[in-house]
C-alpha positions in Angstrom: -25.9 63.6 -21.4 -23.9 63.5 -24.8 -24.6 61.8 -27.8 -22.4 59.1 -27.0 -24.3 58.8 -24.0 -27.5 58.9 -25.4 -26.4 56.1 -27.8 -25.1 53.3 -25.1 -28.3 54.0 -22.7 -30.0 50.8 -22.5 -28.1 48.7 -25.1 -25.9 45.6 -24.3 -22.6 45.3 -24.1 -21.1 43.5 -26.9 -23.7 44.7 -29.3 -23.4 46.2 -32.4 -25.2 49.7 -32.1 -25.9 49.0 -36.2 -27.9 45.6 -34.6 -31.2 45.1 -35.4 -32.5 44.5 -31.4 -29.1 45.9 -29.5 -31.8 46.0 -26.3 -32.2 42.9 -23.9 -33.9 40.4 -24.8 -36.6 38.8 -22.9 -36.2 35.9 -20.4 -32.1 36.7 -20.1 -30.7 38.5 -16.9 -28.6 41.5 -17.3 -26.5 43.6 -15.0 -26.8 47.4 -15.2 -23.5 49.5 -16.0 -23.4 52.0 -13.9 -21.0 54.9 -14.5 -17.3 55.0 -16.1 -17.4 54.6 -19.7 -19.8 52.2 -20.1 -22.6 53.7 -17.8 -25.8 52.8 -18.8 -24.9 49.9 -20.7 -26.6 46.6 -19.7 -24.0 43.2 -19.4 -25.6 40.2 -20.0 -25.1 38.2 -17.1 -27.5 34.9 -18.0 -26.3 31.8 -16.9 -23.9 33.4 -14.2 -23.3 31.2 -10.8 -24.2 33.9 -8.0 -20.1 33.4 -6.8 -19.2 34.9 -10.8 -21.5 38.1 -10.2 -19.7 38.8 -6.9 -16.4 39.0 -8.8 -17.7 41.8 -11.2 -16.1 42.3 -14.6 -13.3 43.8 -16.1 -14.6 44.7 -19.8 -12.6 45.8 -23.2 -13.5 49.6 -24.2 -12.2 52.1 -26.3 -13.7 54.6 -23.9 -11.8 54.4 -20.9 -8.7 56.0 -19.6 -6.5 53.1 -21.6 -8.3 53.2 -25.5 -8.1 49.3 -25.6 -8.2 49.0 -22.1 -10.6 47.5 -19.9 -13.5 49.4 -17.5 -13.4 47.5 -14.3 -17.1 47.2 -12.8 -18.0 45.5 -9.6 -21.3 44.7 -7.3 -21.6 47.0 -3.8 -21.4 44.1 -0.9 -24.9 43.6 0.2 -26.6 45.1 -2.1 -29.9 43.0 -3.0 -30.4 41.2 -6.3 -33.8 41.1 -8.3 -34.3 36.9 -8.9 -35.5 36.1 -12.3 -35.1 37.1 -16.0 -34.2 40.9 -16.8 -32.1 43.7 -14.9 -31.4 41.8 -11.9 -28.4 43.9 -10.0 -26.0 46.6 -10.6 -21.8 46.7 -11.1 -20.2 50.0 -10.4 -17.2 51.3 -12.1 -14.5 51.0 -10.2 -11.2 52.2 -12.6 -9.6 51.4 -15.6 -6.7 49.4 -16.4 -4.2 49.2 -19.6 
Protein backbone atom coordinates (compact mmCIF):
# COMPACT_ATOMS: atom_id res chain seq x y z
CA UNK A 1 0.00 0.00 0.00
CA UNK A 2 1.39 3.53 -0.92
CA UNK A 3 1.15 6.62 0.74
CA UNK A 4 -1.66 7.65 -1.27
CA UNK A 5 -3.22 4.61 -0.32
CA UNK A 6 -2.65 4.79 3.14
CA UNK A 7 -4.06 8.35 3.11
CA UNK A 8 -7.72 7.55 1.44
CA UNK A 9 -8.19 4.19 3.69
CA UNK A 10 -11.18 4.78 5.65
CA UNK A 11 -12.03 8.46 4.86
CA UNK A 12 -15.08 9.68 2.83
CA UNK A 13 -15.41 10.69 -0.33
CA UNK A 14 -15.80 14.32 -0.71
CA UNK A 15 -13.82 15.06 2.28
CA UNK A 16 -11.08 17.16 2.77
CA UNK A 17 -8.04 15.01 4.03
CA UNK A 18 -6.96 18.62 5.90
CA UNK A 19 -10.82 18.03 7.73
CA UNK A 20 -11.00 17.81 11.13
CA UNK A 21 -13.22 14.26 11.33
CA UNK A 22 -12.63 13.10 7.40
CA UNK A 23 -13.93 9.44 9.05
CA UNK A 24 -17.78 8.53 9.06
CA UNK A 25 -19.74 9.78 11.26
CA UNK A 26 -22.02 7.94 13.44
CA UNK A 27 -25.71 7.11 12.68
CA UNK A 28 -25.01 7.74 8.60
CA UNK A 29 -24.75 4.77 6.10
CA UNK A 30 -21.79 4.52 3.93
CA UNK A 31 -20.87 2.32 1.02
CA UNK A 32 -17.28 0.91 0.90
CA UNK A 33 -15.06 1.73 -2.28
CA UNK A 34 -13.63 -1.06 -3.23
CA UNK A 35 -10.65 -0.98 -5.67
CA UNK A 36 -9.84 1.57 -8.74
CA UNK A 37 -8.76 4.74 -7.57
CA UNK A 38 -10.77 5.36 -4.90
CA UNK A 39 -10.40 1.84 -3.10
CA UNK A 40 -10.89 2.17 0.34
CA UNK A 41 -12.66 5.20 0.41
CA UNK A 42 -16.13 5.13 2.11
CA UNK A 43 -19.28 7.01 -0.12
CA UNK A 44 -21.77 8.24 1.98
CA UNK A 45 -24.79 6.74 0.89
CA UNK A 46 -27.51 8.11 3.83
CA UNK A 47 -30.70 8.83 2.73
CA UNK A 48 -30.32 6.56 -0.48
CA UNK A 49 -33.76 4.76 -1.83
CA UNK A 50 -32.47 0.94 -2.05
CA UNK A 51 -33.38 1.36 -6.27
CA UNK A 52 -30.32 4.48 -6.10
CA UNK A 53 -27.69 1.99 -4.48
CA UNK A 54 -28.45 -0.57 -7.22
CA UNK A 55 -27.45 1.97 -9.82
CA UNK A 56 -23.92 2.53 -8.22
CA UNK A 57 -21.99 5.68 -8.84
CA UNK A 58 -19.94 7.28 -11.30
CA UNK A 59 -17.62 9.77 -9.09
CA UNK A 60 -15.15 12.76 -10.09
CA UNK A 61 -11.32 11.92 -9.41
CA UNK A 62 -8.19 13.04 -10.33
CA UNK A 63 -6.87 9.53 -9.88
CA UNK A 64 -8.28 7.62 -12.49
CA UNK A 65 -7.38 6.85 -16.07
CA UNK A 66 -9.12 10.41 -17.18
CA UNK A 67 -7.40 13.20 -14.41
CA UNK A 68 -10.88 14.92 -14.10
CA UNK A 69 -12.66 11.99 -14.96
CA UNK A 70 -14.96 9.88 -13.13
CA UNK A 71 -14.29 6.20 -11.34
CA UNK A 72 -17.31 4.23 -12.13
CA UNK A 73 -18.33 1.97 -9.02
CA UNK A 74 -21.22 -0.49 -8.85
CA UNK A 75 -23.01 -3.14 -6.27
CA UNK A 76 -22.39 -7.12 -7.27
CA UNK A 77 -26.20 -8.46 -7.97
CA UNK A 78 -27.15 -10.21 -4.92
CA UNK A 79 -24.92 -9.39 -2.83
CA UNK A 80 -26.48 -8.82 0.82
CA UNK A 81 -26.73 -5.44 2.48
CA UNK A 82 -26.00 -4.67 6.29
CA UNK A 83 -29.60 -2.66 7.45
CA UNK A 84 -28.92 0.27 9.62
CA UNK A 85 -26.41 3.13 10.20
CA UNK A 86 -22.67 2.58 9.17
CA UNK A 87 -20.86 0.53 6.26
CA UNK A 88 -23.89 -1.14 4.94
CA UNK A 89 -22.68 -2.71 1.30
CA UNK A 90 -19.90 -2.47 -1.13
CA UNK A 91 -19.56 -0.78 -4.92
CA UNK A 92 -16.83 -2.23 -7.01
CA UNK A 93 -14.93 -0.39 -9.52
CA UNK A 94 -15.90 -1.05 -12.70
CA UNK A 95 -13.80 1.54 -15.20
CA UNK A 96 -13.20 4.91 -15.77
CA UNK A 97 -14.67 7.32 -18.12
CA UNK A 98 -13.49 10.98 -19.57
Amino acid sequence: MNGDEQLLRGRVYGHNHDDSNPGPLPHWTYATLIGGPLDGLLLDITGWRPEEVDYGVALTTELGQFPGGRALYDPRPGEARTPGPGVVCRFYYSGDTP
